[in-house]
N, C-alpha and C positions, 0 to 999 in steps of 0.2 A: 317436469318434462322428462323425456325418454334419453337421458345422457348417451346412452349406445347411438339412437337414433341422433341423435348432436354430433356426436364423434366423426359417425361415416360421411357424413352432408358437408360439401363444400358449401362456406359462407358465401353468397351471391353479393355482389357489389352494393345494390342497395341496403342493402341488412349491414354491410363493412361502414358505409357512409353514416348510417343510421346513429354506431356503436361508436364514431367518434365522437360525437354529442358529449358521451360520456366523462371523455379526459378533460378534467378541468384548462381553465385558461391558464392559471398560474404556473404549470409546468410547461408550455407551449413557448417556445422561444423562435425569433426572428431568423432561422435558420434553410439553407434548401427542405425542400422536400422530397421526403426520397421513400417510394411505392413500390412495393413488390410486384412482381407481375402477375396476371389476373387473368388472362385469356388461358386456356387447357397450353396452345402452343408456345408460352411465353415460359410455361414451367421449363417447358424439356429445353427452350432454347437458351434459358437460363444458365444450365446443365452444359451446354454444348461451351458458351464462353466460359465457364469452369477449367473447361477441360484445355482449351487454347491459351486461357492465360497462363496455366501450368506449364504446358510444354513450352511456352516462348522464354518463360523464364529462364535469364543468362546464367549461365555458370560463373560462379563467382569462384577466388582465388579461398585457397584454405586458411590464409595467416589474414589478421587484422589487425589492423593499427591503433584503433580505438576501440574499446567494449563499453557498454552502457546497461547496466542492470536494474530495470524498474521491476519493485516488488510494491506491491497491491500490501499490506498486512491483511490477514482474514478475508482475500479476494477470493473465494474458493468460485468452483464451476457456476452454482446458482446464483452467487454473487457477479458473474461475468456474463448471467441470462437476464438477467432481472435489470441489470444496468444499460446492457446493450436496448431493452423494449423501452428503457426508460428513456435512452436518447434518441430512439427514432421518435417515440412522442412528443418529443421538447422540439426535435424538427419537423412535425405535424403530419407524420404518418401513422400506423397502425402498430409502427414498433420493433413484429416478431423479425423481419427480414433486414431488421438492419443490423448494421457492422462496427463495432469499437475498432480504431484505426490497427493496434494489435491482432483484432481475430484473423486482419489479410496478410498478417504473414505467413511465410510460406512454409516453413516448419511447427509443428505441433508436436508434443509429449505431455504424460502425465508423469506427475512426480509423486515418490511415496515420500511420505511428510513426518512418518516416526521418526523419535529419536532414540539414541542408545538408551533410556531407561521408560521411553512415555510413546506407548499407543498413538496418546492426540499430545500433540506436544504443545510448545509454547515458544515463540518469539525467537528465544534465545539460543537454543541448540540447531531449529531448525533454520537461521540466519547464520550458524555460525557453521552449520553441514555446506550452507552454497557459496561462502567464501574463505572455507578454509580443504575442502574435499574431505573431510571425517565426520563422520555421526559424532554428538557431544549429549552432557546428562543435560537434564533439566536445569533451566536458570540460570547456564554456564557461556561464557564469552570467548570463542576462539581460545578453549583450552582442552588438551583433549582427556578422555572419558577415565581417566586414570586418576583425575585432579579429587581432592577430597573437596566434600563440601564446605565450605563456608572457609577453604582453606585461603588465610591471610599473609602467609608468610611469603613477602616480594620475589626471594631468589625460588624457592619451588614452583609461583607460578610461570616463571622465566622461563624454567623446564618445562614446563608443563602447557607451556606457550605452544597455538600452531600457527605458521606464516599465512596470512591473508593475502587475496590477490590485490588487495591494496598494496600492502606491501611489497607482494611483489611486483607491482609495477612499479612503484617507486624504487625500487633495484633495482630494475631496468630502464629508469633513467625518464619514465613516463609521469605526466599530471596525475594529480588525483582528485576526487571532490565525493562528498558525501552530503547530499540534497533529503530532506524529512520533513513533514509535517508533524511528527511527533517530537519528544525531547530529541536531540542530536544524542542528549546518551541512553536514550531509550536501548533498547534489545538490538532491533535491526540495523539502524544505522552504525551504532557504538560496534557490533562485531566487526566490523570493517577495520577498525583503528584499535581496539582493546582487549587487553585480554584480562578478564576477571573471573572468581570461580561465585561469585553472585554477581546477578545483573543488575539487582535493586542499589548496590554500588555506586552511585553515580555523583555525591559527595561527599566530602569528608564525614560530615556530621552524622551519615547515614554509616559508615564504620567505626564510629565512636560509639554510637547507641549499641551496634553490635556488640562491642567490647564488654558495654555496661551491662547488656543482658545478659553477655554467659560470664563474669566476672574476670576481665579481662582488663590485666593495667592500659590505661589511655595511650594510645599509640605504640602498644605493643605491636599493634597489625603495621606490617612496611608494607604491604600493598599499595599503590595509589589508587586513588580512586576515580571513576571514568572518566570524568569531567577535565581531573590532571592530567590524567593519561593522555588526554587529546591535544595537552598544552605542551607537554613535557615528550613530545615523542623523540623516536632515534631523530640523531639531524639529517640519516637520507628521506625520510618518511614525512620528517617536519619539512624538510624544504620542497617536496614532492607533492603536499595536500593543499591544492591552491585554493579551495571554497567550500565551506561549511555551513550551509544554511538549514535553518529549524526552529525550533523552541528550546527549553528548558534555561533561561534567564539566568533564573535564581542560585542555581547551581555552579555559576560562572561568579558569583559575586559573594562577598563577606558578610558575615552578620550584620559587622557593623554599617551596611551598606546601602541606601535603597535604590534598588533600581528605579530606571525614570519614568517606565509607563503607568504603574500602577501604584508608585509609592510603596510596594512591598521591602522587606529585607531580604539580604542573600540569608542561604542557607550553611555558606561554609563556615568552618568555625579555626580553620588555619590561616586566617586574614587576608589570603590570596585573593586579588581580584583580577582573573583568571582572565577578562576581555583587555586588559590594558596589559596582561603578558603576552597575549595575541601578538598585539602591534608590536612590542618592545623586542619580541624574540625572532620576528619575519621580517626584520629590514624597517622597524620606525615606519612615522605615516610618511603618506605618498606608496611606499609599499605595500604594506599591509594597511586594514581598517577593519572597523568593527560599527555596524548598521543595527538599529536594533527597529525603527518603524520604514514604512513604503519610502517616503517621501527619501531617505538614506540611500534604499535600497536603488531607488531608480535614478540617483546620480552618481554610482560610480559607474565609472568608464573600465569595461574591459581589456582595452589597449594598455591602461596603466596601474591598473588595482593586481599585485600577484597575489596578495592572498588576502582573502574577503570571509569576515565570520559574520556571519547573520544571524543574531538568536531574536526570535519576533514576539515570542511569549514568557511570559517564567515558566508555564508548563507545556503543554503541549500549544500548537497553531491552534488559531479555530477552525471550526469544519467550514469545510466550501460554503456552506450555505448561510452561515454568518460571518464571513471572512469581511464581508462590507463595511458593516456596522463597529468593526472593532477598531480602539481606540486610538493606537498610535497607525494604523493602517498595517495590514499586513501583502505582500506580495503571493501572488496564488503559486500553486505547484507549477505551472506551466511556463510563471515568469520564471520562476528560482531559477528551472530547470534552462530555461532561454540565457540567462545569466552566467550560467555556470558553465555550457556548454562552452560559450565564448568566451571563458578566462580559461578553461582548460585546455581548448583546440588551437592554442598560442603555441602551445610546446611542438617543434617538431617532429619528436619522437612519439607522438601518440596520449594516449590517456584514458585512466579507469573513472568511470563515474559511475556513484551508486544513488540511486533515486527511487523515494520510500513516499507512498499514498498514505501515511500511518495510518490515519484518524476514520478508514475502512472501518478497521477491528473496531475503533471504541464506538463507531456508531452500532454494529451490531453487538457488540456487550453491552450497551445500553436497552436494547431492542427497539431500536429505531432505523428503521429499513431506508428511509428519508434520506437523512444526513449519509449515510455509508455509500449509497447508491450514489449521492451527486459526488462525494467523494472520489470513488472508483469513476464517474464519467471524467472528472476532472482531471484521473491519471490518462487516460486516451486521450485528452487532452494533452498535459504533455508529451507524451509517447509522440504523439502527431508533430508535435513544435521538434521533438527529436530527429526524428526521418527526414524532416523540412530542411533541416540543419546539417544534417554529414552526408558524406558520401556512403551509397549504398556498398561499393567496391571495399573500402575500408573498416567500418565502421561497424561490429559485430551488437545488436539488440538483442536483449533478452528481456520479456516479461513475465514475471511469477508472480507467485504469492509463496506468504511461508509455510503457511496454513488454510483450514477453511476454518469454517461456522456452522453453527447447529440451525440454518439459514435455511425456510423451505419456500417452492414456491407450487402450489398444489391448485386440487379443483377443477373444472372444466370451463373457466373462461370460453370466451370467443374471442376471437383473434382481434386486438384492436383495444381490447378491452383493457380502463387505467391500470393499469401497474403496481399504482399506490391505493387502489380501488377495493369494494368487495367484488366478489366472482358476479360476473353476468353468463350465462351459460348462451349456446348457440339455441335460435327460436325454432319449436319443431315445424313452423311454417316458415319460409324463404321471406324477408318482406318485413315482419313483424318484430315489432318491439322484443328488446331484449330486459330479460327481467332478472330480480337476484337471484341466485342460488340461495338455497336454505338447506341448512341443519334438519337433524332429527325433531327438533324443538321447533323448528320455524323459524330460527333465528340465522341473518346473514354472514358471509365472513369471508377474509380478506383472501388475495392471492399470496400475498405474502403471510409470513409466519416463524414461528422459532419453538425446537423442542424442550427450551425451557430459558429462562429470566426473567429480566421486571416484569415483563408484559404478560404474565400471569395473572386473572383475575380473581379475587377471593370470591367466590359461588355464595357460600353461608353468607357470607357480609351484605353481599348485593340482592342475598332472595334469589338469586336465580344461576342457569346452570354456567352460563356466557352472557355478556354483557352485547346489548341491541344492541351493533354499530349501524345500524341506519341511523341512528342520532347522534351519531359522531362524526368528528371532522379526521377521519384517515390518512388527508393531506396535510395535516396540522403539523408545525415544525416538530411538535414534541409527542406527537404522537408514537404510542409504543405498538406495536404487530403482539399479537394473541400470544403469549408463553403457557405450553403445556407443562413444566414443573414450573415453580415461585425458587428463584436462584435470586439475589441481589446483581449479580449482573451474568448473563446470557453465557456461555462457555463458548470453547473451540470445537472445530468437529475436526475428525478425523479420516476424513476419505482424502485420495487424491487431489492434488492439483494442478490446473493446466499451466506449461511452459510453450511461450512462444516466442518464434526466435527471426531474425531475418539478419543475412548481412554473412562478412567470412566466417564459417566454421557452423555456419546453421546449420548445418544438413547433420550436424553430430548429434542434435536433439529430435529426439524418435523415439518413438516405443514409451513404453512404463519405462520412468527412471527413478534411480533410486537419486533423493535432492543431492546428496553430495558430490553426486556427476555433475553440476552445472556448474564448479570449483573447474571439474578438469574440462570441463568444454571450453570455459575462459579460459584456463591456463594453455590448453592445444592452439585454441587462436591463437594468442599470442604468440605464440612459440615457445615458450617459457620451459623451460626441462624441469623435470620431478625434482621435487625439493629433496634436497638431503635427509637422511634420516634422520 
């Protein structure tokens, strides 16, 4: 077909009705419907409410009581296109025109995402740029870019410590809660609460093998390790962190230990069973408690639970889309976050809550467009249960990512067209079936894509140049999207990405930012003054 000729042609309605034939039923979910407008005069008047809901919007006060920071892992821009078409098809529209509850706030910025030593960075520096206001190296925890590598020795990283807006809220007398689908001491959550100069750190056994590889006597290193870290904080920090929900199990528990869901052993090798100092160090049960499946999770009471640790996996959650089937039950991101809100919003004084989509990233390092996509739906999801929940007057949102992905979504689709599909291009007659796009070779290929990991096809192996996905199931859980290089798993990308904000102190996010401003946009809400030097 004449793609030019595709491009200029408004799709006509029967050709639109035609194209959703296309979306399979299994993505399609019992939800409103919600249609773009379709008449010439429905564009512009589209445009015109734009412009009224703008200007009605109130002025809201500069300071906030509450800040709530959702980060996406690896949610970069395509990742927040490709999600949004994904959920207006799951509520049985055409896709392009609808809206993740995020994209209607009212403030919008890009953030530049390097760090002090990496182009495209990784987790750890660029999580520890928006909760501490400094750029940091590769692989480093809330420590600033001075720190040596793999440096273990307890009292330099002390120094070399920088104050988290966790912590500073917790000096100013406010809740705190760190919400994850990844390990709790993964990269992004763990900055909030630790400071380490490796993030791979997360328990002890993991700084013992370090010792053993560069010939280093057993517990030379006094560093704690992240997992301690979280047990063992200062006592304003430790009585300030009322809910910690995530995975990483094993990390919490002893060798000699097996956790309950899966019959595995912990992994620490200091005997510490890190869930039963939980309780012991936060006021005994009735105070504190420790939930490890749903059925835990959905009978505490917020009125009486002050501090709630939730670990649901030994490693990370599973993804949204097998969260079902998993064995002890796990609580989705929307519950956690519904949970959390309501142990934290007890405190008078206000509260920091940080809440993390992880398992984003590890569906695109996997190259499975699938799983990350309902991922990221499932944070707009909570983001939504958030807004539902506090007061727009106090209550400052922020949603980011830390990073992107090497995530593409290309081709000349028609509008409508599945998501998780190959390309159907616009018909050069109005009316008429829509058919694949093809290759140089004749062969199909998807809207989505990655410029390199598994999802690369060995060409020699297979006889041929790309693999016919007409004979493939696209929508298949485990289906991988086309990789232009063979990576064992899929990389970071390095462009911008988008910050959206609503609530006190939103109007401070604008423009290209550099990530480590959205440390001082929280800290401005707050009111919080510049940390000492």
């Amino acid at each position: 077909m004449g793609t030019a000729t595709g491009m200029r042609r408004l799709l006509c309605v029967c050709s639109l009705a035609a194209t959703m034939a296309t979306v399979p039923s299994t993505i399609l979910a019992a939800e409103p419907t919600v249609r773009g407008p379709e008449s010439v005069q429905d564009w512009y008047d589209s445009g015109q409410r734009f412009l009224r809901d703008a200007k009605a919007r109130p002025t809201l006060p500069p300071r906030a009581k509450n800040v709530i920071l959702f980060v996406g892992d690896g949610m970069g821009v395509t990742t927040v296109t490709a999600a949004r078409i994904l959920a207006g098809q799951q509520a049985g529209g055409p896709g392009e025109e609808h809206s993740l509850p995020f994209e209607r706030f009212p403030n919008v910025a890009l953030a530049k995402t390097y760090s002090w030593d990496q182009q495209t960075s990784d987790s750890a520096p660029t999580m520890t740029a928006m909760v501490t206001g400094y750029k940091a190296r590769e692989g480093m925890l809330s420590v600033d870019h001075t720190t040596a590598r793999a440096e273990c020795d307890a009292r330099v990283i002390a120094a070399k410590a920088l104050p988290t807006i966790l912590e500073r809220a917790a000096a100013a007398g406010k809740s705190t809660g760190v919400v994850s689908t990844a390990r709790i001491t993964h990269a992004t959550p763990a900055a909030n609460y630790a400071h380490s100069s490796v993030r791979d750190w997360e328990s002890d056994r993991e700084i013992r093998l370090y010792e053993a590889k560069v010939g280093r006597a057993p517990g030379s290193c006094t560093l704690p390790d992240i997992a301690a870290q979280l047990i063992d904080l200062p006592a304003t920090v430790r009585s300030s962190l009322a809910v910690v929900l995530g995975g990483g199990r094993t990390f919490f528990y002893p060798e000699t230990a097996i956790e309950p869901e899966r019959g595995a052993p912990g992994t620490r090798r200091d005997g510490r069973k890190l869930t039963d100092e939980w309780i012991a160090t936060r006021g005994g049960p009735g105070r504190a408690a420790y939930v490890w499946r749903k059925a835990e999770f959905d009978a505490i009471d917020p009125a009486k639970t002050r501090h709630l640790l939730g670990l649901f996996e030994n490693s990370h959650m599973q993804y949204e889309l097998d969260r079902l089937s998993d064995k002890g039950g796990e609580p989705s991101l929307t519950e956690m976050t519904d949970k959390a809100i309501r142990i934290v919003s007890r405190n008078p004084r206000g509260y920091y809550l940080q809440v993390e989509a992880g398992r984003i990233d590890h569906g695109h390092h996997g190259g499975n467009a699938r799983r990350a996509l309902t991922d990221a739906v499932e944070l707009s999801r909570a983001v939504q249960r958030a807004v539902e929940m506090t007061d727009p007057r106090e209550t400052l949102i922020i949603v980011t990512a830390d990073h992107s992905h090497v995530f593409t979504m290309a081709g000349y689709p028609h509008r409508g067209n599945d998501i998780l599909g190959i390309v159907r291009d616009v018909p050069d007659v109005d009316g008429a079936p829509v058919a694949p796009s093809r290759d140089l070779l004749g062969l199909p290929f998807t809207t989505l894509g990655y410029q390199n990991g598994p999802g690369w096809r060995d060409a020699a192996k297979a006889g041929r140049a790309r693999p016919d996905l007409s004979t493939e199931d696209t929508h298949g859980p485990d289906f991988r999207q086309e990789a232009t290089i063979p990576l064992p798993s899929e990389t970071h990308g390095g462009e911008d990405v988008a910050i959206y904000a609503t609530g006190p102190g939103a109007a401070l996010v604008h423009g290209v930012m550099e990530q480590h401003w959205i440390f001082h946009v929280m800290q401005d809400a707050f009111g919080f003054p510049p940390p000492s030097p």
